[in-house]
mmCIF file of the N, C-alpha and C atoms, coordinates in Angstrom:
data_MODEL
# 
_entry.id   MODEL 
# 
loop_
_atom_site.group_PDB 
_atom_site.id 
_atom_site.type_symbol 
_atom_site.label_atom_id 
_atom_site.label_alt_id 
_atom_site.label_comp_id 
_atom_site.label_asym_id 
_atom_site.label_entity_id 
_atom_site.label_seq_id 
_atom_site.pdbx_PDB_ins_code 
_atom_site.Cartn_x 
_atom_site.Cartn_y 
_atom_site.Cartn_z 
_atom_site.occupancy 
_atom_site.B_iso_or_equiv 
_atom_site.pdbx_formal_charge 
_atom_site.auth_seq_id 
_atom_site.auth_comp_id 
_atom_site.auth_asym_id 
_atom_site.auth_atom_id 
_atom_site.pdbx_PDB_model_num 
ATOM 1   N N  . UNK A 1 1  ? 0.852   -1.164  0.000   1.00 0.00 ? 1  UNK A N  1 
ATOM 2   C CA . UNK A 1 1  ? 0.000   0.000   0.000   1.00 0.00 ? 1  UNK A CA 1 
ATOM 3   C C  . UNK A 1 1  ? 0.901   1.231   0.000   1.00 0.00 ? 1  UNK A C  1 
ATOM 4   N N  . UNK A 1 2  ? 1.671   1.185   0.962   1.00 0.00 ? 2  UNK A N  1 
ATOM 5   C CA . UNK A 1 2  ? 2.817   2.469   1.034   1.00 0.00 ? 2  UNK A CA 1 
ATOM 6   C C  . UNK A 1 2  ? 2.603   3.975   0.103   1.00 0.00 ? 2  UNK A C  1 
ATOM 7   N N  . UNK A 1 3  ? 1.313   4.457   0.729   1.00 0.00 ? 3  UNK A N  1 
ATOM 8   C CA . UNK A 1 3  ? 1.152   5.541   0.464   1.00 0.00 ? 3  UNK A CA 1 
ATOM 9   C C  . UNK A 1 3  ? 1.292   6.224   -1.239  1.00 0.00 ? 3  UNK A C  1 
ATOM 10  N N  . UNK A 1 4  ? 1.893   7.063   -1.772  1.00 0.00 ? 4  UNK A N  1 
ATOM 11  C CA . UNK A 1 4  ? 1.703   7.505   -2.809  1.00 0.00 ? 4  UNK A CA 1 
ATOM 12  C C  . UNK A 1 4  ? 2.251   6.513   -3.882  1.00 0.00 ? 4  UNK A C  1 
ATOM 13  N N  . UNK A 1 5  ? 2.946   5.513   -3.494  1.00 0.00 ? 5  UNK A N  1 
ATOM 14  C CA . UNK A 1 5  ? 3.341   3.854   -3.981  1.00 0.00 ? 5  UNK A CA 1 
ATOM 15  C C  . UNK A 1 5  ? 2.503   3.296   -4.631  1.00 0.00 ? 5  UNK A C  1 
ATOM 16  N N  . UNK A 1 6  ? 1.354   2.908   -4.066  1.00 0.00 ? 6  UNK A N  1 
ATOM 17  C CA . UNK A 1 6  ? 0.402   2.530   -4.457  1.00 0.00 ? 6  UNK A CA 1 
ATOM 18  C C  . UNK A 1 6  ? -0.788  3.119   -5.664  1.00 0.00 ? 6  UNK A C  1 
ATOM 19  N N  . UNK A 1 7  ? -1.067  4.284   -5.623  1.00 0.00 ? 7  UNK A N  1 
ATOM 20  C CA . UNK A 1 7  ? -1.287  5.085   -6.316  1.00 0.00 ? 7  UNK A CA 1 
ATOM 21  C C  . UNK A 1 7  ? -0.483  4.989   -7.841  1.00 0.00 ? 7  UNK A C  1 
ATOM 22  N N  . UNK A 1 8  ? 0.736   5.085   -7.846  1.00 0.00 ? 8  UNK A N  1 
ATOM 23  C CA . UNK A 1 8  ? 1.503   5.059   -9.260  1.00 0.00 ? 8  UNK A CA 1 
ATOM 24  C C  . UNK A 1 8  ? 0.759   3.784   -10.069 1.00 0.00 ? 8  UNK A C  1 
ATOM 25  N N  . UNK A 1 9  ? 0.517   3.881   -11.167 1.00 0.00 ? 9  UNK A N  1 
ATOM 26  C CA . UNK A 1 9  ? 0.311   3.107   -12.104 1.00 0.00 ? 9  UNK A CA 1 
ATOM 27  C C  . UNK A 1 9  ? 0.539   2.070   -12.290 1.00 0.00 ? 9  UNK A C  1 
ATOM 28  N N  . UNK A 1 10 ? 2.058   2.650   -12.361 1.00 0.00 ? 10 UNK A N  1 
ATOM 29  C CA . UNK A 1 10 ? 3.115   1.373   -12.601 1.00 0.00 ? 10 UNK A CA 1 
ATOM 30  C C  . UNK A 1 10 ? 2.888   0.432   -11.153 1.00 0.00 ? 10 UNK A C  1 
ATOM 31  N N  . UNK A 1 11 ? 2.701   0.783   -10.159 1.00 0.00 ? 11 UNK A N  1 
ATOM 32  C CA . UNK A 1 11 ? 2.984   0.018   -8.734  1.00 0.00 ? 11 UNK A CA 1 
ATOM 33  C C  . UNK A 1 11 ? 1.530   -0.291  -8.509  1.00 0.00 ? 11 UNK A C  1 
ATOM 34  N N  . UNK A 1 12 ? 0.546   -0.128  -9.298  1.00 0.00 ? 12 UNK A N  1 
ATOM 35  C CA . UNK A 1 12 ? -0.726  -0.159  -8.249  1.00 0.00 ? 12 UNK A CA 1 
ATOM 36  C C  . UNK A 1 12 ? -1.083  -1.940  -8.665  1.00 0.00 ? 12 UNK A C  1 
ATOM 37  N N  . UNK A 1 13 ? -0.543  -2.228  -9.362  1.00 0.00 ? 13 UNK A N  1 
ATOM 38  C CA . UNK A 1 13 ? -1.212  -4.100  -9.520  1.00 0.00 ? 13 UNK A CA 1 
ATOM 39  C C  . UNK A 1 13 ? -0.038  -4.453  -7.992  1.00 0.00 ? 13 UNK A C  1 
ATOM 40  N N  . UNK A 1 14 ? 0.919   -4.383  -7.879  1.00 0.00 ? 14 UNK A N  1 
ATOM 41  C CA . UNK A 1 14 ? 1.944   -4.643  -6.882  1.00 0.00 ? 14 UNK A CA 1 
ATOM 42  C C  . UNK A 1 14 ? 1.673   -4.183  -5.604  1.00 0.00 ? 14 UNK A C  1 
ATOM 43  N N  . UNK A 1 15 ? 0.829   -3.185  -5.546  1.00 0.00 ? 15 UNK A N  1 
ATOM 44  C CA . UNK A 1 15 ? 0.199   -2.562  -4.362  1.00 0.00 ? 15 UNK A CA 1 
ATOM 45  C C  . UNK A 1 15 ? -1.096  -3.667  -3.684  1.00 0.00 ? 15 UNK A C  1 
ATOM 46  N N  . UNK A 1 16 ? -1.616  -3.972  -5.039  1.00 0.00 ? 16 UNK A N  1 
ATOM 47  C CA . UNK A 1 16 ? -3.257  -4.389  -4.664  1.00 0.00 ? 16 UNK A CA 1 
ATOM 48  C C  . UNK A 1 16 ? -2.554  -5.995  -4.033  1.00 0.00 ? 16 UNK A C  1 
ATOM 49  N N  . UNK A 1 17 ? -1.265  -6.679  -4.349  1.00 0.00 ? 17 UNK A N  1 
ATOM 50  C CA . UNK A 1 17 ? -0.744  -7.796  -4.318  1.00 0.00 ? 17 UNK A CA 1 
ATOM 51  C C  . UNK A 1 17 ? -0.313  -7.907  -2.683  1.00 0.00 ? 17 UNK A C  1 
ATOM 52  N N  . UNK A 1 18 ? 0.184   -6.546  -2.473  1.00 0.00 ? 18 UNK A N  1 
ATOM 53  C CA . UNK A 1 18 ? 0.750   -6.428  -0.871  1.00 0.00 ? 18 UNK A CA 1 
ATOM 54  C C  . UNK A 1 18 ? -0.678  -5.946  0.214   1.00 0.00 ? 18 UNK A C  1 
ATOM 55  N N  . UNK A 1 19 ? -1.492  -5.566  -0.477  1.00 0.00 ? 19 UNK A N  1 
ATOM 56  C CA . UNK A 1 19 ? -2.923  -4.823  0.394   1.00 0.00 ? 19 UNK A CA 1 
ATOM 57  C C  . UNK A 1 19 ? -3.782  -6.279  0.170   1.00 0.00 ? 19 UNK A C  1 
ATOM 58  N N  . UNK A 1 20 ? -3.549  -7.279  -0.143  1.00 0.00 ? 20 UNK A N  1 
ATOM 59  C CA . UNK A 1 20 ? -4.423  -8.676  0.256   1.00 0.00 ? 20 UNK A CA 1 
ATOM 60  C C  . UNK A 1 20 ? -4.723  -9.343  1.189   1.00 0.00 ? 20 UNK A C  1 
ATOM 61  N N  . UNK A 1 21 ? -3.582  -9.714  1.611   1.00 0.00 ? 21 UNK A N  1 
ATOM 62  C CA . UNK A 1 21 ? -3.630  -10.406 3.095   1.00 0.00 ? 21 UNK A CA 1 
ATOM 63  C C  . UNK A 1 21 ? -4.331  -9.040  4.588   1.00 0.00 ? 21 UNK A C  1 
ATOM 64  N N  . UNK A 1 22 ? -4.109  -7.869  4.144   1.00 0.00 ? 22 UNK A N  1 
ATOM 65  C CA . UNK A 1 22 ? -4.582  -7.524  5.075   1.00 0.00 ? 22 UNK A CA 1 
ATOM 66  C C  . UNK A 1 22 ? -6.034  -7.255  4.956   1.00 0.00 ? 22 UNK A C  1 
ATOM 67  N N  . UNK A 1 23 ? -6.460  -6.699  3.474   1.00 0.00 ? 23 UNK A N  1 
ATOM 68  C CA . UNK A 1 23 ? -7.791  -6.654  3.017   1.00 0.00 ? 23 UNK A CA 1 
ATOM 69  C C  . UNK A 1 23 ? -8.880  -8.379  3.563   1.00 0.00 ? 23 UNK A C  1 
ATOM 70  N N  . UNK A 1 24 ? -8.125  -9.231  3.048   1.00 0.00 ? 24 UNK A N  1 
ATOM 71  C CA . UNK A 1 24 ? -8.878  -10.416 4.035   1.00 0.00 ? 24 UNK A CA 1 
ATOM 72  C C  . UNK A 1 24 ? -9.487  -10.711 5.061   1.00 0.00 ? 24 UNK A C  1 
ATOM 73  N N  . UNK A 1 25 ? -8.364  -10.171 6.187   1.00 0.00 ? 25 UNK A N  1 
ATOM 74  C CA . UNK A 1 25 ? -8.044  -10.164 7.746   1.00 0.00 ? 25 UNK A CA 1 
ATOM 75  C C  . UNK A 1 25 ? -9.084  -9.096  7.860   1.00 0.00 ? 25 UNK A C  1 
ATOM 76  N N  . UNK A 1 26 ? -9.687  -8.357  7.354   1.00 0.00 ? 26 UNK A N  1 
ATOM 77  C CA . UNK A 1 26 ? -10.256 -6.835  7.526   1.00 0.00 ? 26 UNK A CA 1 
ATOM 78  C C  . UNK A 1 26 ? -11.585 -7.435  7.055   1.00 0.00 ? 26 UNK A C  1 
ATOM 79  N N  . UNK A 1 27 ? -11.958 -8.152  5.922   1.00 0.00 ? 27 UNK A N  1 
ATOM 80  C CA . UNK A 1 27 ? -13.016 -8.358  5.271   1.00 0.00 ? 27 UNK A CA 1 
ATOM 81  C C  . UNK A 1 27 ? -13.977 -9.861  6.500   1.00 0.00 ? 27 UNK A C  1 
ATOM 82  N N  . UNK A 1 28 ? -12.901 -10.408 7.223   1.00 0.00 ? 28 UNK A N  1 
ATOM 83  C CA . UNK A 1 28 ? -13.420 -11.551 7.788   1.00 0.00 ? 28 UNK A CA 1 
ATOM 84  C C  . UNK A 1 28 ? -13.963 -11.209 9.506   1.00 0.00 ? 28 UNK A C  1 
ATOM 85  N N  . UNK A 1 29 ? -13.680 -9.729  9.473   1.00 0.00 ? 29 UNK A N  1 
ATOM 86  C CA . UNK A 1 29 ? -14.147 -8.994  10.946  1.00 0.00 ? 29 UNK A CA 1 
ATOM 87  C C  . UNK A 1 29 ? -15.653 -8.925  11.061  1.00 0.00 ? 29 UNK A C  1 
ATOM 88  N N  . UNK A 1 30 ? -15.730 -9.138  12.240  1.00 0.00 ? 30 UNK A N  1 
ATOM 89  C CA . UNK A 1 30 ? -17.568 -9.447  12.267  1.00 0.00 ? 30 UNK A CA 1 
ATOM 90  C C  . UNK A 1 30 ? -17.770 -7.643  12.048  1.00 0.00 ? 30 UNK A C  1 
ATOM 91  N N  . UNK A 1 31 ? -18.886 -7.903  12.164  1.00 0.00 ? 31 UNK A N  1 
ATOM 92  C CA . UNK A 1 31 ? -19.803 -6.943  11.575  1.00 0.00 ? 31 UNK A CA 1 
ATOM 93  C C  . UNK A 1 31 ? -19.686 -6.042  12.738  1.00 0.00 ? 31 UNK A C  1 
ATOM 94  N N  . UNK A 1 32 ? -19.032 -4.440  12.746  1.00 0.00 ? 32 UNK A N  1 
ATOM 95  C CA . UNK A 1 32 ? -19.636 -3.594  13.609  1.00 0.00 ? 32 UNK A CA 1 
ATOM 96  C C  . UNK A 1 32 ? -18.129 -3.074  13.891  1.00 0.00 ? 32 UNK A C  1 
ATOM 97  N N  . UNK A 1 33 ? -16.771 -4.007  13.634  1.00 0.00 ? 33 UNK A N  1 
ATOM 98  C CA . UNK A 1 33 ? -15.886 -3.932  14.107  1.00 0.00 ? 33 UNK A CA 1 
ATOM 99  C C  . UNK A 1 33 ? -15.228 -2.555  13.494  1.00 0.00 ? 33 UNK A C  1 
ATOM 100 N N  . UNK A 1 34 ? -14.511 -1.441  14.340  1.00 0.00 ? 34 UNK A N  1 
ATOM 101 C CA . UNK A 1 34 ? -14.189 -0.512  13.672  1.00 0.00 ? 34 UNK A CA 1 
ATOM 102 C C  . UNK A 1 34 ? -12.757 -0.669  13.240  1.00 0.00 ? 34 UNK A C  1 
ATOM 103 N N  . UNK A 1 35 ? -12.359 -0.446  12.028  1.00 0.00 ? 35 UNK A N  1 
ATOM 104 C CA . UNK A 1 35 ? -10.909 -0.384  11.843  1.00 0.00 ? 35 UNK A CA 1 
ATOM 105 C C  . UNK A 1 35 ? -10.221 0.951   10.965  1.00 0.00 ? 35 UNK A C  1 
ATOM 106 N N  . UNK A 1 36 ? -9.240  0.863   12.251  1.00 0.00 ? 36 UNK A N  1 
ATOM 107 C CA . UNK A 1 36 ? -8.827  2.280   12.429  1.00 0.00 ? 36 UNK A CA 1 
ATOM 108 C C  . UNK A 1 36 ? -7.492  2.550   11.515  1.00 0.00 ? 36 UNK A C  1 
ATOM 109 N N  . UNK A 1 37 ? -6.867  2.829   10.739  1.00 0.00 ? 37 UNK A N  1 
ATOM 110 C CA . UNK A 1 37 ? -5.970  2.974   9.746   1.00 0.00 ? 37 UNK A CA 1 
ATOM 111 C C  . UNK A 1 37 ? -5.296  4.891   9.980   1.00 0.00 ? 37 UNK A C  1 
ATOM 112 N N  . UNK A 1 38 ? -4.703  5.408   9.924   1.00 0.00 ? 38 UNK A N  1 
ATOM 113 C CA . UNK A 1 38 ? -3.944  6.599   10.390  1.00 0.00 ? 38 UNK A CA 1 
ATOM 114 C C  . UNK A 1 38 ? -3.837  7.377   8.911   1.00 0.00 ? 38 UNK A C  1 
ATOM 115 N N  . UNK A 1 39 ? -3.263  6.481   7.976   1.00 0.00 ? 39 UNK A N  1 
ATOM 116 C CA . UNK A 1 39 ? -2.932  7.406   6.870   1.00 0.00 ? 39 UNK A CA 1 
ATOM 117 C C  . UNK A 1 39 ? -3.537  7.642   6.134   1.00 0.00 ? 39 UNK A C  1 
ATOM 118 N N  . UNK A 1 40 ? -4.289  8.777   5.329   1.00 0.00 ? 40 UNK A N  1 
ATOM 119 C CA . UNK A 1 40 ? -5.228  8.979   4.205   1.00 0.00 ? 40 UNK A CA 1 
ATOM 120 C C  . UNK A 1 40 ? -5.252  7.854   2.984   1.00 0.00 ? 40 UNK A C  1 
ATOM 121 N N  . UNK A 1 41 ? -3.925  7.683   2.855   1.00 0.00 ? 41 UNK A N  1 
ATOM 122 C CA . UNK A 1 41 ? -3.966  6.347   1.378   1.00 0.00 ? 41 UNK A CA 1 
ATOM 123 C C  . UNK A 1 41 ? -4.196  5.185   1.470   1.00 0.00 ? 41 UNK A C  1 
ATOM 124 N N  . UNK A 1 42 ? -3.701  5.155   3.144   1.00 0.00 ? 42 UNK A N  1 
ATOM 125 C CA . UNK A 1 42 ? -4.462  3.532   3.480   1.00 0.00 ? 42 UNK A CA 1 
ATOM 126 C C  . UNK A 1 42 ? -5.577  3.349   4.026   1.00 0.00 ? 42 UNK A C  1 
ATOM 127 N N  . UNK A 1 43 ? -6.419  4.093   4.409   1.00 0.00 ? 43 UNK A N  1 
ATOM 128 C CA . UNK A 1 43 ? -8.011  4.159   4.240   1.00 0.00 ? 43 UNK A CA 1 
ATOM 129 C C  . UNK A 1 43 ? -8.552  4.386   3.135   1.00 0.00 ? 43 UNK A C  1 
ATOM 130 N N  . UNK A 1 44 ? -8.358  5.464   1.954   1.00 0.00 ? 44 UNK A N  1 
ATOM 131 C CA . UNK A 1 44 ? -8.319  5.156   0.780   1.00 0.00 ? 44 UNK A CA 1 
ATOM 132 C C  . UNK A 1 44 ? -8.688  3.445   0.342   1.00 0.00 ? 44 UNK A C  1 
ATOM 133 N N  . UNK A 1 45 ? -7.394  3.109   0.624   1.00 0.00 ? 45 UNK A N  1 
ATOM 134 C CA . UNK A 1 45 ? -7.148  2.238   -0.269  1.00 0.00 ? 45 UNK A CA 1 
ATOM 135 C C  . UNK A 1 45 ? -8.197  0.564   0.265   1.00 0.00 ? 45 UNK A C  1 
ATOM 136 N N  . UNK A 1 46 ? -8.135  0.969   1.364   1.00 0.00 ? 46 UNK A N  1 
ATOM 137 C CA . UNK A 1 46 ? -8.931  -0.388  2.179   1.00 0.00 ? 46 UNK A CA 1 
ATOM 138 C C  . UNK A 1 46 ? -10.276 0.262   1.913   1.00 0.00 ? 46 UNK A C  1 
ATOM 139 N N  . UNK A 1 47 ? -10.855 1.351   1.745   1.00 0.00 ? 47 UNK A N  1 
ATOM 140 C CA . UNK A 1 47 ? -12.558 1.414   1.310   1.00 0.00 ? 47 UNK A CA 1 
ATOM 141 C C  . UNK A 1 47 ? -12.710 1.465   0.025   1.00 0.00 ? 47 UNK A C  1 
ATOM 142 N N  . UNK A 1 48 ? -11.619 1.290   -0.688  1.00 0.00 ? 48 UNK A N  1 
ATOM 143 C CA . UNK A 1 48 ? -11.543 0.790   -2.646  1.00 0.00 ? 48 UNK A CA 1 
ATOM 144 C C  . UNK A 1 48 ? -11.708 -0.525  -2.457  1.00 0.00 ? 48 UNK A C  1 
ATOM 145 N N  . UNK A 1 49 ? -11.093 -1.206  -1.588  1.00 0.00 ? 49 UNK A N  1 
ATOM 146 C CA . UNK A 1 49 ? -10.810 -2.896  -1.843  1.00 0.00 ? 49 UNK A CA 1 
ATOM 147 C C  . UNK A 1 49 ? -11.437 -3.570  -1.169  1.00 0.00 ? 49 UNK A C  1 
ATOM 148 N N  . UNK A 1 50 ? -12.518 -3.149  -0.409  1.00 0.00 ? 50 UNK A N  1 
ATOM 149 C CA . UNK A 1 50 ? -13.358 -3.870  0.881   1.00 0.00 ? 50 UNK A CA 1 
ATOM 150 C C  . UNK A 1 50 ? -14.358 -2.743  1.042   1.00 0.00 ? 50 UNK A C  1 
ATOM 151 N N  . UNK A 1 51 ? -15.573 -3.705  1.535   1.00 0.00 ? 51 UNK A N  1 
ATOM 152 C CA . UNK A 1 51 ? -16.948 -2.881  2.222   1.00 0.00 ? 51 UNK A CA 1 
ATOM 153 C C  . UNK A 1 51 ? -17.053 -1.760  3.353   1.00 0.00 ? 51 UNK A C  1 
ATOM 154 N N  . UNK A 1 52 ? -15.501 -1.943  3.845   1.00 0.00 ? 52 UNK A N  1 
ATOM 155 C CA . UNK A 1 52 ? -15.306 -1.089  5.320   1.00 0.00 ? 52 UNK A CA 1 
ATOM 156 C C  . UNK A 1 52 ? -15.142 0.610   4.985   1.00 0.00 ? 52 UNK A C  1 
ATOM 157 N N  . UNK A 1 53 ? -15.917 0.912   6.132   1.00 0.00 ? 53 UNK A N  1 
ATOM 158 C CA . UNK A 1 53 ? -15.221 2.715   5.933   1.00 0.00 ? 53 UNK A CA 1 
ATOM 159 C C  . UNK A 1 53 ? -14.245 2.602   7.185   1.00 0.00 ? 53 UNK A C  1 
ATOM 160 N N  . UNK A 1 54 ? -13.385 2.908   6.967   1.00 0.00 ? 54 UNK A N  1 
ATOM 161 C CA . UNK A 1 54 ? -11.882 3.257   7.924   1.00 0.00 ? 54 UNK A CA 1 
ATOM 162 C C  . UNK A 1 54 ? -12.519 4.552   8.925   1.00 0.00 ? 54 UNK A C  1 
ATOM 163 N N  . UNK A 1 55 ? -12.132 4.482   10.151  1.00 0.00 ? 55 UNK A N  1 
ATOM 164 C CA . UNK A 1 55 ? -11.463 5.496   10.785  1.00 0.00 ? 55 UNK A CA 1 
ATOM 165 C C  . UNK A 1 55 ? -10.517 5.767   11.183  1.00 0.00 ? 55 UNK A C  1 
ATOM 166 N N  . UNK A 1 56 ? -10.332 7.355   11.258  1.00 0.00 ? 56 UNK A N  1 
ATOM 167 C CA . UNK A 1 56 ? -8.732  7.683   11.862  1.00 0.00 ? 56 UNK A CA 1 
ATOM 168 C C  . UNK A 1 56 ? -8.817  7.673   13.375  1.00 0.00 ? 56 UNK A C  1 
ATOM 169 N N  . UNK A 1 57 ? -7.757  7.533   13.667  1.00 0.00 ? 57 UNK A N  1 
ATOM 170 C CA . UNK A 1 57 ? -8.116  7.749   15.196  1.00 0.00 ? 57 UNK A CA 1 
ATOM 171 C C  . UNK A 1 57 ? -8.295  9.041   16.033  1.00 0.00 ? 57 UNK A C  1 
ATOM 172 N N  . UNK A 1 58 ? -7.808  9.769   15.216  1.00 0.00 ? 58 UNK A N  1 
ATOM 173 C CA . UNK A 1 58 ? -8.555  11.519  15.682  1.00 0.00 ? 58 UNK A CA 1 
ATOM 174 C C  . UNK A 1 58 ? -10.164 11.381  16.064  1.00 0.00 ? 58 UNK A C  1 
ATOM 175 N N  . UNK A 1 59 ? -10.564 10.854  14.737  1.00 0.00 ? 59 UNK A N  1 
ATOM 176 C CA . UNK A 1 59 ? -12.246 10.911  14.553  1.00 0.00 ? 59 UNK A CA 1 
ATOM 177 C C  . UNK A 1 59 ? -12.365 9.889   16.187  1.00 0.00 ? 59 UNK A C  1 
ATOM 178 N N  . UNK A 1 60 ? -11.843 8.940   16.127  1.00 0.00 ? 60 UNK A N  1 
ATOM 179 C CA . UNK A 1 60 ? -12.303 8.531   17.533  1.00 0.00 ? 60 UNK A CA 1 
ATOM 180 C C  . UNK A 1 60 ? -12.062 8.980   18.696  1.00 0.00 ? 60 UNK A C  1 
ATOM 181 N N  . UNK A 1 61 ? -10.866 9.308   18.722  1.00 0.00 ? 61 UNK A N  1 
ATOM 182 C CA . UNK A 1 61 ? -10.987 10.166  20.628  1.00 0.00 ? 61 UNK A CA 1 
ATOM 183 C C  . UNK A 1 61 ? -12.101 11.369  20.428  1.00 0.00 ? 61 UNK A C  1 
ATOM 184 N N  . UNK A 1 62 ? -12.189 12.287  19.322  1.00 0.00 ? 62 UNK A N  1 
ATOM 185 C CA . UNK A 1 62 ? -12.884 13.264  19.292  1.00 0.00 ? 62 UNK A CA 1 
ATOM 186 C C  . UNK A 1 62 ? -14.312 12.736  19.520  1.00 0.00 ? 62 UNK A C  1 
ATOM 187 N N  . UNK A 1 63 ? -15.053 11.744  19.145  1.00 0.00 ? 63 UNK A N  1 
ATOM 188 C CA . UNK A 1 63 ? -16.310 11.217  19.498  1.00 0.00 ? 63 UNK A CA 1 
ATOM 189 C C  . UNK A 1 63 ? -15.912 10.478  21.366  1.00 0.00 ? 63 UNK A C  1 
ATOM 190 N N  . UNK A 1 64 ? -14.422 10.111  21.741  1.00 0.00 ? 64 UNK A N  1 
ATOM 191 C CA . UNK A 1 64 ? -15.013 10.028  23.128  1.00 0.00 ? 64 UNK A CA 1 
ATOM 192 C C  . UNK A 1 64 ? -14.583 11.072  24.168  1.00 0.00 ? 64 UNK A C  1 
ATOM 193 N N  . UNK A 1 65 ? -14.385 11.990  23.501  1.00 0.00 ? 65 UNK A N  1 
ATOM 194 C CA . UNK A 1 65 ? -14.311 13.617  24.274  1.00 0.00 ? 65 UNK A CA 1 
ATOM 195 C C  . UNK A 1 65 ? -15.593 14.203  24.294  1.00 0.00 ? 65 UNK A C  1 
ATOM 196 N N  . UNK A 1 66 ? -16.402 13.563  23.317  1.00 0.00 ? 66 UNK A N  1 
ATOM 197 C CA . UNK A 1 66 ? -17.836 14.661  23.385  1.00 0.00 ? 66 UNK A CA 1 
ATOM 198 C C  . UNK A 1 66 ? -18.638 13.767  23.888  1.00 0.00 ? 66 UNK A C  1 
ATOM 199 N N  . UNK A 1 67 ? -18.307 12.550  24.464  1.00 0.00 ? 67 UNK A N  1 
ATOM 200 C CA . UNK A 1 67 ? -19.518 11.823  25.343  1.00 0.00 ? 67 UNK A CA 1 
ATOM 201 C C  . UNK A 1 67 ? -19.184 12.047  26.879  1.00 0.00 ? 67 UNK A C  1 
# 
């Protein structure tokens, strides 16, 4: 996945090859489970290749600061 790596043209079949095994591991999480990813390209890239919407973890402390 490695960020703007993945993205290139040339690298993105080689990208989608290294973003598998984790896309799996991510796709076989029960239902509800949140997964939290930090960098813009790799949330990107895991809500291109799987049903999941990513959060950052900002977005989460900020939802448990306002409860």
């Amino acid at each position: 996945m490695a960020g703007a790596f993945g993205a290139l043209e040339s690298k993105y079949e080689l990208s989608l090859k290294v973003a598998e095994p984790l896309v799996e591991k991510i796709k076989q999480q029960l239902e509800g489970t949140v997964i939290v990813a930090s960098g813009a390209s790799c949330r990107h890239q895991i809500e291109h290749l799987s049903p999941v919407r990513t959060r950052h973890m900002a977005e989460l402390l900020a939802e448990a600061l306002a409860t």
